[in-house]
C-alpha angles and dihedrals in degrees: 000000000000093000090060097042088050087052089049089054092051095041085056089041085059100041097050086048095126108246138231114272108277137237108322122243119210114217101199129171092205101087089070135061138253113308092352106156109249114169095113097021096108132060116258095011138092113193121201139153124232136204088040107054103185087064129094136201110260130167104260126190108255097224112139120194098202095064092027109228139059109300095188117138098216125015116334110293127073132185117276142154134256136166120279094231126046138030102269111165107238111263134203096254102054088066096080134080127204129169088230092062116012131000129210114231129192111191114186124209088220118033101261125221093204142044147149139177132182115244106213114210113195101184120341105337132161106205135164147187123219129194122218133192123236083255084057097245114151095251087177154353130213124190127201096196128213091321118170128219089329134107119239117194111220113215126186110190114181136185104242126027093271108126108107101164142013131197121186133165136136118302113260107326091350091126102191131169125244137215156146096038117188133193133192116232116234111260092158131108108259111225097250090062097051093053086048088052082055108047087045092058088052093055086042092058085055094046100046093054091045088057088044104056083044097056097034090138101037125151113229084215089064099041093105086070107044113100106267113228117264099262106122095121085073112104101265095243086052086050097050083051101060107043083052096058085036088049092043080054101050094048093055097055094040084063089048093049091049096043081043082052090047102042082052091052096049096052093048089048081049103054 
């Protein structure tokens, strides 16, 4: 028994390993048109503006006409800001975020261990993207630097799966456009799951030596029909896991207890 509870501790060791970050999800304006609201238009991501509360996030042409020409980092659009209410046309300076004026925020609906986002300089601009908890507290800050004219793309890679929101814009009165962000999707154990895991492995344990001191004397001919322990919460492969090392067990000590039979056998004939 201590061999397969030792197995159960290293299969939940194993399950409860943190992943690599999963499949990546693009969040583009570009499949949209020209001041389309966007803000809950993709899967896993809400999308808002702070600091000016009556904006939303649209899908705005990058054309910059300081640099005339289009400055966005994939496709044409970019994401930009524009009143809840009316039917203003998008302008050039709503392209731009700044932490002085408006604020871009990512909130994801599962804390995310990845994401990334490109910074757009249109001239000499200083930008960052910072990464909060779902407690709200600052996980991690990326600068861009005094970049000119060049797009910088901002990544946060942590460890677990605790980034719950992002906001990113230009420093002070830095107004830079944003683009092409990516998140990665959760592949790792909540928490929750882990502690039920454990707690599982602990009713297992018990299980599995009740069973035991009931069937001292099974035949392994006869284990497809004993009653199996009510594990079947476990994952399957968990669970496949455990009846082959119980059965392994069981099989051992069948053949002890038959050379033990023999060996008894033999002395009685002897003597």
């Amino acid at each position: 028994m201590q061999q397969l509870l030792t197995t159960v501790c290293l299969v939940l060791a194993f399950v409860s390993t943190p992943l690599r970050a999963g499949p990546l999800v693009l969040v583009d304006a570009d499949a949209f048109s020209v001041g389309a609201s966007v803000g809950s238009a993709f899967e896993g991501v809400t999308l808002s503006v702070v600091g000016v509360p009556d904006r939303r996030v649209v899908g705005m042409d990058g054309y910059s006409a300081h640099n005339g020409r289009n400055i966005a980092s994939v496709g044409s659009l970019v994401f930009g800001a524009l009143p809840i209410l009316g039917s203003q046309a998008p302008t050039a300076t709503e392209q731009g975020w700044e932490t002085d004026f408006r604020t871009f925020r990512a909130d994801f609906t599962n804390p995310t261990q990845f994401v990334s986002i490109d910074l757009i300089a249109d001239d000499d601009d200083l930008g960052q993207l910072q990464a909060f908890s779902a407690s709200g507290d600052l996980l991690e800050t990326v600068s861009t630097g005094l970049i000119v004219d060049k797009v910088f793309t901002a990544s946060v890679t942590r460890p677990t799966s605790d980034i719950a929101y992002i906001l990113v814009a230009g420093i002070g009165s830095e107004a830079m456009l944003l683009d092409n962000l990516r998140f990665a999707v959760n592949t790792v154990p909540e928490p929750s799951s882990i502690a039920l895991l454990l707690g599982l492995a602990g009713v297992l344990a018990g299980v599995g030596h009740l069973r035991w001191q009931a069937t001292p004397h099974i035949q392994v001919a006869d284990r497809r029909m004993t009653k199996q322990p009510s594990h079947r919460l476990l994952p399957d492969e968990l669970h496949r896991v455990v009846d082959k090392v119980f059965w392994a067990q069981t099989d051992k000590r069948t053949r002890e207890e038959a050379r033990e039979g023999k060996n008894e056998t033999e002395k009685r004939a002897g003597s």
